[in-house]
N, C-alpha and C positions, 0 to 999 in steps of 0.2 A: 765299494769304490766311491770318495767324492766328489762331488758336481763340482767344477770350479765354476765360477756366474761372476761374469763380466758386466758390469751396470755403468749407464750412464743417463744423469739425469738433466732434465731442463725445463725451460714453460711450456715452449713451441717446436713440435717436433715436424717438419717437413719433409714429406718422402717424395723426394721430386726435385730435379733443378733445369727445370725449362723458366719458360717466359712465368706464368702460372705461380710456383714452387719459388721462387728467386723476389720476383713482384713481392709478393706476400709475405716474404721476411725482411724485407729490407722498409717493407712499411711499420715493421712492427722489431724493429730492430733497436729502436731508441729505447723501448721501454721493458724488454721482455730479454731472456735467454734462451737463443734457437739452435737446435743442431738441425741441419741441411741434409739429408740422405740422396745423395747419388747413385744411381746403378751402376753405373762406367764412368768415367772421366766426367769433367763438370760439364765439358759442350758435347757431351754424346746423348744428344735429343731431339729429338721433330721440332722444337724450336731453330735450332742452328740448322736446321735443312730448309725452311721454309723460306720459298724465294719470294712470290708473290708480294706481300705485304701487309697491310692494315687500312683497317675502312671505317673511314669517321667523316662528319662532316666540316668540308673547308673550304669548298665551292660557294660560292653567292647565291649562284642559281642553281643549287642542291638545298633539302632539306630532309629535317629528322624523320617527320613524317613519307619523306620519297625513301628513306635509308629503310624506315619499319613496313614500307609496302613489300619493299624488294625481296626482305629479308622472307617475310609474310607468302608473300606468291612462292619464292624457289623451295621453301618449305611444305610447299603441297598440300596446305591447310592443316598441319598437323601440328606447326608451334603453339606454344605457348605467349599471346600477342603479351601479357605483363612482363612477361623477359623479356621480350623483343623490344619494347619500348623503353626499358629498362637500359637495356644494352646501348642503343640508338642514343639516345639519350647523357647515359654519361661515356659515351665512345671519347667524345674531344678531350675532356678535362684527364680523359685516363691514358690520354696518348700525350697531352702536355705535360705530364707528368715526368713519362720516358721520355720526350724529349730532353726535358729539365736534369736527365742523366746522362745523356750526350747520346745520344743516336742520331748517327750522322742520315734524317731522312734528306734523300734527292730535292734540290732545287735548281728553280727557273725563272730568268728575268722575263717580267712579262711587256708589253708593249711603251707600257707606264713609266718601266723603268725599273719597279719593284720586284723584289726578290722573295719568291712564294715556293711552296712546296710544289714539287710537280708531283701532279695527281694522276693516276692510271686507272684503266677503267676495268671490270673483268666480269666474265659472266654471271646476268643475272642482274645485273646494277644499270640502274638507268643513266649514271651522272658517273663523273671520272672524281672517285672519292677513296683511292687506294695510294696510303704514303707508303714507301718504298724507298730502299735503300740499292738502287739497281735493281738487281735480280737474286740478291741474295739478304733480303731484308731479316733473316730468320737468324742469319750468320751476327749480324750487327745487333740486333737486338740481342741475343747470348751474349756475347763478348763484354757490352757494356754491365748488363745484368754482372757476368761474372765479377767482372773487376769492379767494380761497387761489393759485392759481396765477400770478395776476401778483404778489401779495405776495411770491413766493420769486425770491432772488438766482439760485438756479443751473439757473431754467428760462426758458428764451427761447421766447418765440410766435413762429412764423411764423404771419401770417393771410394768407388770399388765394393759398395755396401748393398746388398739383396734384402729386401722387407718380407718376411718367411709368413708371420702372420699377426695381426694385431692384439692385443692386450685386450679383453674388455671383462667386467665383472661374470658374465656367464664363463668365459674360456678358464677363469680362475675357480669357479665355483658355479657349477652346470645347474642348478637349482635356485640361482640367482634371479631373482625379477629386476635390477639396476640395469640401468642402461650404459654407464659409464663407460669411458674408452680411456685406458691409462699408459699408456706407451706402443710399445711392437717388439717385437723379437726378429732379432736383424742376423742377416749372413753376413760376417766381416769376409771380404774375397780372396781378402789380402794374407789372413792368417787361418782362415778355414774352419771360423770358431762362430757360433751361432753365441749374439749378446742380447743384451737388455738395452732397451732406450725408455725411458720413467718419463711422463710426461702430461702437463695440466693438458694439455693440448694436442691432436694431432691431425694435421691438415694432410690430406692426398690428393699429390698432384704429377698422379704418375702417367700422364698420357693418356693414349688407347691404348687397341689391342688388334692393330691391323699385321701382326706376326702371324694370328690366326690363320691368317691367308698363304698359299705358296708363291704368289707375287704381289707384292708389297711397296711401296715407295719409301716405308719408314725406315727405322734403323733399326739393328737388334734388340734392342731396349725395349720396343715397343710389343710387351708382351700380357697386358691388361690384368696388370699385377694390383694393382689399387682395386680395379671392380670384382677383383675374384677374392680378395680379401675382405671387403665391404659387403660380399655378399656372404662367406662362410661367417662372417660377424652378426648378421643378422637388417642388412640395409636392405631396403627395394632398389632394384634393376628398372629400368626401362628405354626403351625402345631400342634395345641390339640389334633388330634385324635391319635397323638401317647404317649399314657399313657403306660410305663413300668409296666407290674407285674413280679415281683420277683418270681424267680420260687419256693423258699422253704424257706416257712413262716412256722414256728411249728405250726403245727397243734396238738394243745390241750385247754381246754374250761380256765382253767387257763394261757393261755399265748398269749393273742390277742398283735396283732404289734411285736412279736418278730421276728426276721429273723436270721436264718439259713445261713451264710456266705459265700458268692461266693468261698469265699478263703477253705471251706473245699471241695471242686471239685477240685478247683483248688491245693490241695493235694493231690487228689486221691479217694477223696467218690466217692459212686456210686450212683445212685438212682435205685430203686429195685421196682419190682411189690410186691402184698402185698403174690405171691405166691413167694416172692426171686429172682425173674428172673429181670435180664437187660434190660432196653430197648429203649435208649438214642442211641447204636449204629443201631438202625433200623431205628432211623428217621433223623441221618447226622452222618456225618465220622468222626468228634470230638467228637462225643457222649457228655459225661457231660460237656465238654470244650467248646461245641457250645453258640453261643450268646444266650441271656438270651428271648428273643424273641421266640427262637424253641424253648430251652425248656422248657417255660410255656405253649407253646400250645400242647408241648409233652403230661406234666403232665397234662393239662387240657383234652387233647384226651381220654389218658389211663383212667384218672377218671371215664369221662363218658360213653364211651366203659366197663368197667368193671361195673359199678355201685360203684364204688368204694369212700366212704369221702377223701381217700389219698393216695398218692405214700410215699416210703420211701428211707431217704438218708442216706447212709451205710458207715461207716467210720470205723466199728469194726475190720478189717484185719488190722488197725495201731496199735502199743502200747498204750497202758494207758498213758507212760510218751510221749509220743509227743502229744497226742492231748489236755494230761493238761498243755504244755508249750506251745502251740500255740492256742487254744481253750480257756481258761480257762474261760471266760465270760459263753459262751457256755455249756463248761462241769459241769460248777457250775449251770444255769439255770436248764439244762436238771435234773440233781441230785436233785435239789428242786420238782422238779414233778415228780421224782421217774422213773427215764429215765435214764440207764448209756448206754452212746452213746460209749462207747470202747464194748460194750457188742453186742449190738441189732442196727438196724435201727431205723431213727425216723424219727416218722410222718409228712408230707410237705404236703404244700399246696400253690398255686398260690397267691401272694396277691398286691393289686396296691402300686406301688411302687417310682413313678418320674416321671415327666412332663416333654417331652421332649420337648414340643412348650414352647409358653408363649410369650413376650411383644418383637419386632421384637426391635434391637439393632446394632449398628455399632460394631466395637471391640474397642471402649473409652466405651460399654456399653451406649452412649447415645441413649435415643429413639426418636420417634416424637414429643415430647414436648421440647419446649427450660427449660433446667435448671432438667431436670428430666432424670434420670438413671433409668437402672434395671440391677441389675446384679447377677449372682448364677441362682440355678432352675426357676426363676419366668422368668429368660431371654430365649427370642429364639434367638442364636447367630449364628445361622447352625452346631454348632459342633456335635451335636448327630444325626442331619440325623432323620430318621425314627427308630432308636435302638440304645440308650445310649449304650457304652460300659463301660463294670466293670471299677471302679476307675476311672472314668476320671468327677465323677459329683463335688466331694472336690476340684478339680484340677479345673474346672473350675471357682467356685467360688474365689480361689486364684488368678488366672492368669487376671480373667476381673476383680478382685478388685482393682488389681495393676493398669491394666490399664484405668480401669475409674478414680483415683483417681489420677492417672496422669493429665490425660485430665481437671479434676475438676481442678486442681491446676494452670494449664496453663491457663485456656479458661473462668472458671465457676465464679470469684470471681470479675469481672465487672460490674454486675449492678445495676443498682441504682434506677429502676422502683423497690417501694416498694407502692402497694395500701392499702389503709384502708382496714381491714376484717371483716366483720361483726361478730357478736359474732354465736352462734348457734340458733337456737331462737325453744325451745321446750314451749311456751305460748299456743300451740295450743294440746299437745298433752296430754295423760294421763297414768299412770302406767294399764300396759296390768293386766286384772281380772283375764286371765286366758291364760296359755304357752301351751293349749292342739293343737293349731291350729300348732305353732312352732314345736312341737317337731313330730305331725304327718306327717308333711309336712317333715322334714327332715331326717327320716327315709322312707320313702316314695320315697324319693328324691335317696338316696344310693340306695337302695334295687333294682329297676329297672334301674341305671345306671350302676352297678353289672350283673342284666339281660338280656338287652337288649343293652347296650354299651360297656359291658366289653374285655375278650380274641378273641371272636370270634362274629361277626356281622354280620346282613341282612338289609336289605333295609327294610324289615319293621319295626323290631327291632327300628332300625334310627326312622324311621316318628315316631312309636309310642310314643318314648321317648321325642319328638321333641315337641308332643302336651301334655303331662304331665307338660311338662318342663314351657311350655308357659300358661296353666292353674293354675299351683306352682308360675309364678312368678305375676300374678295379684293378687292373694291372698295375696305373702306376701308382694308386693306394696302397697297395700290396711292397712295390718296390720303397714306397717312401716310411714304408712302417721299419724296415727293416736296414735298411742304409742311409750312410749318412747321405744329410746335402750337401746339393751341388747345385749350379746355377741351372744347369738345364733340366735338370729334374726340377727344382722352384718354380723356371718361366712352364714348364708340362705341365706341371699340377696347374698352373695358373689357368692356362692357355685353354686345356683341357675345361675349366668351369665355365669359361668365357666362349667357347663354344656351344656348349651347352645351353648360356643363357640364352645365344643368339637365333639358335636352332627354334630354341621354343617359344620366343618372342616371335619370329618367322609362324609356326605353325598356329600362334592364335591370331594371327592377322588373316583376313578372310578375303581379300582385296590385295588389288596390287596398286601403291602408291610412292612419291619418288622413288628412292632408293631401295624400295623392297618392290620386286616385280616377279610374281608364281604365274605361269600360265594356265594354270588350274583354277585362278580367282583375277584374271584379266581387269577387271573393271573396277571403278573406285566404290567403295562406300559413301552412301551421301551423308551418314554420319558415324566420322569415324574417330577414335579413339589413341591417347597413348595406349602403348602395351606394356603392362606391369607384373614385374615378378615377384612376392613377397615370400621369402625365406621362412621356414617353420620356425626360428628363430626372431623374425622380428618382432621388437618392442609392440605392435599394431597387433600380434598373437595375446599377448596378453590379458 
C-alpha cells in the first residue's frame, strides 16, 4: 500500500495564532516565508477572551522599577528578576508597536485638556498601568493582529490544523546526537490527512494547558499541545505545578469559561459572603486588590467552610452609566442571563486560568532544540515566578515575540541541513468503532486533576493522581497505536503528558508557595527553587 505524503514547505513555521504566534510573524513577515498553524478558526484563543488588558508604563508617577517590584512580590520570590526586568522594561516600545497596528486602547481627556490613554489598575500593581480596550481588550487585540495578518503576501493560514508532533533529527533517526528541529507533522481537520510542514524554523506559540482542569476559563484550544510536544522532543519543563485559577469565573450553568474581570476589583467590586458580608480584608490588607493566588484560595476557603456553590462579586454601589462604559461585554452577558450587576452581586467561582511554567526559554524565546522557539503562555521565561500578575500575560507574549523574532532574523535563517521526511504512514492503523474509551478517559482525566491537583493539595492527592495519570496514558497509547487520529485523541495524548508534568513538578516541590499550596508542606522554603523536568531525551543527556 502507498503513503501518499502531503508536504509543505517554508522559513517560519508558527503553531499558534494568538497575540504571541501573529506578533511574531508579522515581524518577520518582510523578510521570511511563514505558514501560521491555527487549531480552530484564527480568533479561537485566550488571546480574544482576554478582557483585562496590558501593563506597561504610561503614568508619570509609575515606574519600571515600581512595574518590576510588583511583578517580583506577586511572584512569591520565585521569578526570574532578568526577565522581569527584561519585560518591564521593553513593555512600552512593544505595546507602541501594537498600537502602530491600530488597537483601538481606551482613552480619556484629562484636566489639561489632553487626550491620554486611560489607565486601570488591577491586583497586585501599585500604580493604574493597564491599557484596555473596555473590557474585552483580548477581542481587539486578535482582530487587529488577524487582519494585518491575512493582508500580508508571505504568510499563509492554516485554520482547522492540529500539530500531532514535531520533526527533529532524533524522531527521524533515534541514534541521532543533532539537535535540530525541522518542521512538525500536522492533522489537516478539514480533510482528515496527517501532513508535512518542512521548516528552517519553528516557533510554538500554542498557549497553555488549563483544559487539564474540569473548570477552566480558557477555550477548547487550550490543551497544552506545544509543552507535550516539546517535551516528547526532548525540551526541559518547568514549573507546572503552578496553574493560575482565576478567582471569579460566573458562576451560572449557561456561562462555562466566562470570566469576571480583574479590572472590576480593580475599580472597586467587592466580593461578598452569600450573607453580604466582606471577607477579602480578613485574609490580606489589600483585600480584593491582593494577588490572584490569595484570592482564590480565599474564595475557594469560604466555599468550603460555608458549604457554599459561590461567593459573590459586588459592583452595585457604582452607577449604571460607569459600569456600562467600562463593563459593557460584562454588563450585556450578565443582562443575557438575567443578572443586572449595577443592581445585585454576581455569582464567582474559582476557575483554572494560565500556566505559568511550560517549555524553559532564554529571552530570544529559544529552547533546547536548535531552530525551535516557544514563546507566550506555553513559555517558561521566569517572569511569573510562582503567581502571574494581572496584565502582564498579553505583554509578555508581545515583548518575547519581538524578541525571538529578532534573534530568528539574526541567527535562524543559516541552514542548510534539510533531511528527507517521511510522509505519515497510517497503513497500519484503522478508523476507531468507537470514541467511548476517548471521551471516558478525558473526562476522567479533568475531573480528578480538578480534585486532587487543583487550589489546594496533599501528598496523597499527588501520588493518587500520579497512578491515574500513568494508567490513562497506556490506554491511550495503546488506543493511539492502533487508530487513526482525531483531535480528541491529539488534545488526550497531549493533555495526558501535561498532567504528568504538573503532578511531578507538584510532588518535588516541598513547600507551599503562590500558586502551589500542599498541606502536607504548609510553610515556604527560605530558599527555594524553579522545578525542572529534563526528558531522557534532552540535548543536556548528552
Amino acid at each position: 500500500m502507498s503513503i501518499k505524503k502531503i508536504e509543505h514547505q517554508c522559513q517560519v513555521l508558527v503553531i499558534g495564532a494568538g497575540a504571541a504566534g501573529l506578533t511574531l510573524a508579522l515581524r518577520l513577515a518582510d523578510q521570511a516565508d511563514i505558514i501560521v498553524l491555527s487549531k480552530a478558526n484564527l480568533s479561537e484563543g485566550s488571546t480574544y477572551y482576554a478582557q483585562g488588558g496590558i501593563a506597561a508604563v504610561y503614568d508619570e508617577n509609575d515606574s519600571i522599577e515600581s512595574h518590576v517590584q510588583d511583578t517580583l512580590i506577586a511572584g512569591a520570590g520565585l521569578c526570574d528578576e532578568e526577565a522581569v526586568r527584561f519585560t518591564a522594561e521593553n513593555a512600552r516600545q512593544s505595546l507602541e508597536n501594537l498600537i502602530s497596528c491600530g488597537v483601538p486602547f481606551d482613552k480619556e481627556t484629562n484636566a489639561s485638556g489632553e487626550e491620554k490613554f486611560h489607565l486601570t489598575r488591577e491586583g497586585g500593581h501599585s500604580h493604574r498601568r493597564i491599557l484596555h480596550a473596555a473590557d474585552a481588550t483580548g477581542k481587539a487585540v486578535q482582530k487587529t493582529l488577524n487582519n494585518a495578518t491575512k493582508q500580508h503576501k508571505n504568510i499563509r493560514v492554516f485554520e482547522r490544523y492540529n500539530a500531532v508532533d514535531l520533526i527533529t533529527d532524533q524522531k527521524l533517526n533515534n541514534t541521532s546526537t543533532s539537535t535540530h528541529c525541522h518542521g512538525a507533522y500536522v492533522w489537516n481537520r478539514n480533510t482528515e490527512q496527517v501532513e508535512v510542514i518542512k521548516a528552517q524554523v519553528v516557533v510554538l506559540a500554542t498557549g497553555g494547558a488549563s483544559k487539564v482542569y474540569q473548570y477552566t476559563s480558557n477555550p477548547d484550544v487550550a490543551s497544552g499541545d506545544g509543552i507535550a510536544m516539546a517535551w516528547r522532543a526532548g525540551c526541559r519543563i518547568a514549573n507546572m505545578e503552578f496553574n493560575q485559577f482565576h478567582p471569579t469565573s460566573l458562576f451560572h450553568s449557561d456561562a462555562q469559561n466566562f470570566l469576571l474581570t480583574e479590572a472590576l476589583r480593580g475599580e472597586g467590586a467587592y466580593l461578598r459572603r452569600p450573607d453580604g458580608t466582606r471577607f477579602m480584608p480578613e485574609y490580606d490588607e489589600r483585600a480584593e486588590l491582593a494577588p490572584r493566588d490569595i484570592v482564590a484560595r480565599a474564595i475557594d476557603r469560604e466555599m468550603k467552610r460555608l458549604g457554599a456553590d459561590s461567593m459573590f462579586l459586588d459592583i452595585s454601589h457604582k452607577d449604571k452609566p460607569f459600569i456600562k462604559k467600562h463593563f459593557p461585554t460584562i454588563y450585556r452577558r450578565c443582562r443575557t442571563l438575567g443578572m443586572k450587576m449595577h443592581k445585585k452581586p454576581i455569582p464567582v467561582v474559582p476557575a483554572a486560568h494560565y500556566t505559568c511554567g511550560g517549555i524553559m526559554t532564554d529571552l530570544n524565546g529559544k529552547s533546547d532544540l536548535d531552530n525551535l522557539y516557544a514563546i507566550g503562555e506555553v513559555a517558561y521565561t521566569g517572569l511569573h515566578g510562582a503567581n502571574r500578575m494581572a496584565s502582564n500575560s498579553l505583554l509578555e507574549c508581545l515583548v518575547f515575540a519581538e524578541s525571538a523574532a529578532k534573534h530568528i532574523q539574526a541567527h535562524a535563517f543559516h541552514k542548510t541541513h534539510s533531511p528527507n521526511i517521511p510522509a505519515w504512514d497510517e497503513s497500519k492503523v484503522s478508523h476507531a468503532d468507537e470514541n467511548v474509551i476517548i471521551n471516558h478517559n478525558w473526562h476522567e482525566l479533568r475531573l480528578f486533576m480538578w480534585d486532587y491537583v487543583g487550589i489546594v493539595r496533599t501528598n496523597k492527592r499527588l501520588e493518587r493522581a500520579l497512578r491515574r495519570i500513568e494508567l490513562l496514558q497506556q490506554e491511550v497509547h495503546d488506543y493511539y497505536a492502533n487508530f487513526k487520529v482525531s483531535n480528541n485523541l491529539l488534545e488526550l495524548r497531549n493533555l495526558l503528558d501535561v498532567a504528568e508534568l504538573i503532578v511531578k513538578c507538584a510532588m518535588s516541590r516541598k513547600e507551599s508557595r503562590g500558586l502551589h499550596y500542599n498541606l502536607d508542606y504548609p510553610d515556604k522554603l527560605e530558599n527555594s527553587q524553579p522545578s525542572i523536568l529534563i526528558p531522557t531525551n534532552s540535548p543536556l543527556n548528552k
